[in-house]
C-alpha positions, 0 to 999 in steps of 0.5 A: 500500500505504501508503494502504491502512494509513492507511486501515486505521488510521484505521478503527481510531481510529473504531472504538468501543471496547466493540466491540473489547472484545467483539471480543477477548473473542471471539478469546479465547473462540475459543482457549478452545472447543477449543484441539485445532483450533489446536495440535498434540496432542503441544503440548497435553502438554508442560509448561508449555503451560497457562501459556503457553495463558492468557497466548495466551487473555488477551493480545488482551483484555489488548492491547486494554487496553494500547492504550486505555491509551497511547491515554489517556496520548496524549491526555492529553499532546496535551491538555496541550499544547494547553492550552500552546499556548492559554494561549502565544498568549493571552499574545501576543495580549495583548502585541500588542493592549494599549495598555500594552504597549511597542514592542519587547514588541509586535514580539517578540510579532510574531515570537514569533507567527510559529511559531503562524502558520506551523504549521497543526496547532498550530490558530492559523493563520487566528486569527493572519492576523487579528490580523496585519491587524488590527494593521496596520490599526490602526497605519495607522488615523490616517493612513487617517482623515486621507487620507479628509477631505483634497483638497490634493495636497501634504497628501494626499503628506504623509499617504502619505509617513506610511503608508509610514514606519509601514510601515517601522518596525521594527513595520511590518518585523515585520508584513510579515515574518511575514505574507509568510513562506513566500512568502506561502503562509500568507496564501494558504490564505485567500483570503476575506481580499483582499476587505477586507484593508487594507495600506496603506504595506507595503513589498513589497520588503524585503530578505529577503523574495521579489523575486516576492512580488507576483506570488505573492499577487495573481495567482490568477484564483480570488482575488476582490481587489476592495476591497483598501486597499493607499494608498501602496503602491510596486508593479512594473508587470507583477506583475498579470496576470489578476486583478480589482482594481476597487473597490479603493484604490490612492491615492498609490500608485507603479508602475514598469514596463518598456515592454516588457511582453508578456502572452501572455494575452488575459484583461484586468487589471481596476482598474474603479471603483478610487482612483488619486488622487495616484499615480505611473507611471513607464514603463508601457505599459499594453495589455489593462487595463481601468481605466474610472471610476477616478479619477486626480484628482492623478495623474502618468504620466511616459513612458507608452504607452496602447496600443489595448486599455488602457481609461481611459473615463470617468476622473477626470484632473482636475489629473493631469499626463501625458507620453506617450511614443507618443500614444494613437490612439483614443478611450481615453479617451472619457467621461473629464474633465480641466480646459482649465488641465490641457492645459498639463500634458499633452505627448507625444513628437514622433516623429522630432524628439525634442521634446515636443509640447502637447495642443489643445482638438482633440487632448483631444477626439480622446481622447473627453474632456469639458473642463470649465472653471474658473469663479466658479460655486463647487459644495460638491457637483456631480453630474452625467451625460454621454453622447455625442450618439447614444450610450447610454453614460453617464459619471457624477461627483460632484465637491466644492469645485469652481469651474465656468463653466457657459456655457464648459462646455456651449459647448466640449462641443457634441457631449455631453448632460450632465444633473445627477444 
């Protein structure tokens, strides 16, 4: 019933006015014609009737003015308030963005911000989003820029450990509380967004805000996440499930997980083609994960288990540092490179013996990895192609500023074609 008279209504609001003019006009007119057919005779001669009869005969045309003229008077309110809100948030878009303005006038205005971000009907919400990640973006801007041009692993940490800094600065902490309030719904009812959403350095896990709000944005099957930059982010691992984050940019980012984590779905969590460089996982067991020809260039795995149906083919994991707590029984691996100087770096756990055990020549092989070795030969630029003998899958690398022995390369990786690209 209650649908029935909003439908009522707003066919009412469509209605044009000279049409419910006339339609009163009518009602009156029918009042006029012959009042005996509507009222009693013995009415019609008491005194007095008259006057009453022309206030009924003009009071649906005199209604119908009324109404036209509150509905003005509503207008013209909604008008003036809109006008307010406009010139409001002009004011805030002006003390945000200007290069005059002061630290605390900017985070004031963040906050001040929050109610036109919020409040959907006041008609700012996705003009606010924007100038939200704008802002952060350009906070973060230098740093970004620095982290393009660098390949030394302790400059690369020095610029993530900025990012992370900036995005706990009181500027950083105002951004993120506004952008992730109402759990982060806001930021949801715009999905077009992830695509090309920079958050690099947010700090997820600050207080007050949802100890799930991880999950809650980045766990929409119908979102299209790939080509997010979130560089130094900090994430749990077992927040993702479902998604697609391939050709996304994670470098000098930092996962912790339990072991034990148990996906009741068969769908695989996608991370294709995304930059992994100089990040950390800590006690991870990767299964139905999907991380082929990603570069992990830099990485550390510390206590980690790769189980059967977690993908790392054709992986960058030069330099990269590993502790498996289970060794990997399969080819997880296969097409991926790493340097023969980076086997003194990866160790497994000896079952039963509670010791650590190293990686041989043979064992990297039983991985399905290239080994490439260090040389005088000196590269500015090397791209080249690898595939398995009898075996159409191909791996491709573009790798800079890089020392190779060529003989050494072509005679330990017998069972490989490799062609430069």
């Amino acid at each position: 019933m209650k649908n029935y008279w909003l439908k009522m209504e707003n066919l009412c609001e469509k209605t044009y006015r000279w049409f419910k003019v006339i339609l009163s006009a009518c009602l009156s007119l029918a009042l006029i014609y012959n009042p005996s057919h509507l009222l009693n005779s013995e009415i019609m001669k008491q005194e007095g009737f008259m006057t009453l009869f022309t206030l009924l005969v003009s009071s649906p045309v005199a209604f119908m003015i009324w109404s036209f003229r509150n509905r003005n008077a509503t207008d013209q309110i909604n008008n003036a308030r809109k006008d307010t809100n406009l010139k409001e948030y002009h004011k805030i878009v002006e003390w945000i963005t200007s290069k005059d303005s002061s630290e605390e006038l900017k985070i004031s205005a963040i906050y001040y911000l929050k109610r036109f971000y919020e409040d959907k009907s006041l008609g700012f919400q996705q003009a606010a989003l924007h100038l939200l990640l704008s802002t952060w973006e350009s906070m973060q801007r230098n740093e970004l820029e620095k982290l393009k041009k660098v390949d030394d692993v302790d400059k690369a940490k020095a610029i993530i450990y900025a990012l992370r800094d900036n995005g706990n600065s009181p500027l950083g902490i105002a951004i993120t509380n506004v952008l992730l309030s109402n759990d982060g719904e806001c930021l949801l009812a715009y999905p077009e967004v992830f695509s090309s959403m920079c958050l690099a350095g947010m700090n997820f896990y600050l207080p007050g805000l949802s100890n799930n709000i991880v999950k809650k944005i980045f766990n929409k099957k119908e979102i299209k996440y790939s080509g997010m930059q979130l560089q130094g982010c900090k994430f749990k691992w077992g927040m993702f499930d479902d998604v697609d984050c391939s050709n996304s940019n994670f470098l000098g980012t930092e996962w912790v997980g339990a072991w034990n984590v148990n996906r009741k779905s068969d769908d695989v969590i996608k991370f294709i083609k995304c930059d992994f460089r100089y990040s950390e996982f800590k006690g991870i067991s990767f299964e139905k994960c999907d991380f082929s020809h990603s570069n992990f260039m830099g990485a550390k795995f510390d206590s980690v288990i790769f189980n059967k149906s977690a993908i790392f083919n054709g992986g960058n994991f030069l330099y990269s540092k590993i502790f498996f707590y289970k060794p990997p029984e399969s080819e997880n691996f296969l097409g991926s490179i790493i340097f023969k100087s980076d086997f003194s770096k990866w160790s497994y756990r000896v079952i039963d013996k509670n010791q650590k055990g190293n990686y041989t020549l043979q064992k990297i092989k039983d991985l399905g990895m290239f080994v490439l070795y260090e040389g005088d030969k000196k590269y500015k630029s090397c791209r080249f192609k690898i595939n398995k003998n009898n075996d159409s899958n191909s791996f491709k690398y573009s790798l800079k500023n890089i020392r190779i022995s060529d003989n050494d390369t072509m005679s330990n990786n017998s069972n490989w074609n490799v062609s430069k690209t």
